[in-house]
N, C-alpha and C positions, 0 to 999 in steps of 0.2 A: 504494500500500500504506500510507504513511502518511496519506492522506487518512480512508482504511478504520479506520485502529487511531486517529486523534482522533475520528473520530465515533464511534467504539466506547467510549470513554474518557466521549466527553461525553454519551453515553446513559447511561451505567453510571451517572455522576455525577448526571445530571438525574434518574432513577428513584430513586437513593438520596435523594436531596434532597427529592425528592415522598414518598418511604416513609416520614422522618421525622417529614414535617410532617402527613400524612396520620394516623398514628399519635398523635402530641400531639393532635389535634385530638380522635382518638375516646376519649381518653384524658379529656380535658378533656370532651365531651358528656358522656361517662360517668359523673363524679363532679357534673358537674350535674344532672343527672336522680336521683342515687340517694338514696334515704331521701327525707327531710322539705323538701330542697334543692327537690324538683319542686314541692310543694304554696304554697309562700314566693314563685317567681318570674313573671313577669308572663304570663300566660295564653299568648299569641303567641309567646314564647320557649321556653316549656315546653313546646309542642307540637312547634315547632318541632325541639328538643333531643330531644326523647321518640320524633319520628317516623322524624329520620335516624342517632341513632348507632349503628343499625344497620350503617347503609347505608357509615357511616363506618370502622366498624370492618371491614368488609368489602372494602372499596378499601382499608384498609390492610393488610389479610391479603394481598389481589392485589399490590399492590407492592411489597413485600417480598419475595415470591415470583419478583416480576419481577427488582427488584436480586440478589436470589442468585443467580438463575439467568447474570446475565449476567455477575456478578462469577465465577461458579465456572466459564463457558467462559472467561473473562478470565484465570485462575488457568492453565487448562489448556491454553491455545491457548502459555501463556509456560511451563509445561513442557515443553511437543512441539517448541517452539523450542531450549532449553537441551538436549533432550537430541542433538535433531537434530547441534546444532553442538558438542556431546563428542563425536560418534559423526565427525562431520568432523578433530575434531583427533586422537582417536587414529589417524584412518585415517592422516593426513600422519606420523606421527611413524613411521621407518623400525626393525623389527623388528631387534636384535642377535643 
């Protein structure tokens, strides 16, 4: 079980870590490409910039999606835990 919940921890973290940097990056294509910036920089790069930040900004919308989603069973799975083990102590505690 703890094997289960670090690899689950180190998914969460590696998707978020990817989401970030996936994100800067389209963030950064994006203000490369825009206005007058495209027309200024070396043919090769400006295709280059112009053809994926699409592509980019796209893998960062997918991973993002992926870290929420694991962070928010991650959230939930540590509520069904907390509530499980109230529902265990009020049992033990004897009624006056």
């Amino acid at each position: 079980m703890k094997k289960q919940k670090r690899i689950f921890t180190l998914l969460t973290l590696i998707s978020g870590i990817l989401a970030a940097i996936a994100v800067c990056a389209a963030v950064f294509m994006r203000i490369k490409v825009s206005g007058d910036n495209l027309l200024s920089m070396n043919s090769n790069l400006g295709y280059f910039l112009a053809v994926s930040y699409r592509w980019a900004g796209l893998a960062a919308t997918v991973l993002v999606i992926i870290f929420a989603a694991l962070l928010a069973a991650c959230v939930i799975k540590r509520r069904k835990k907390e509530k499980k083990s109230d529902f265990f102590q009020s049992v033990d505690k004897p009624k006056i």
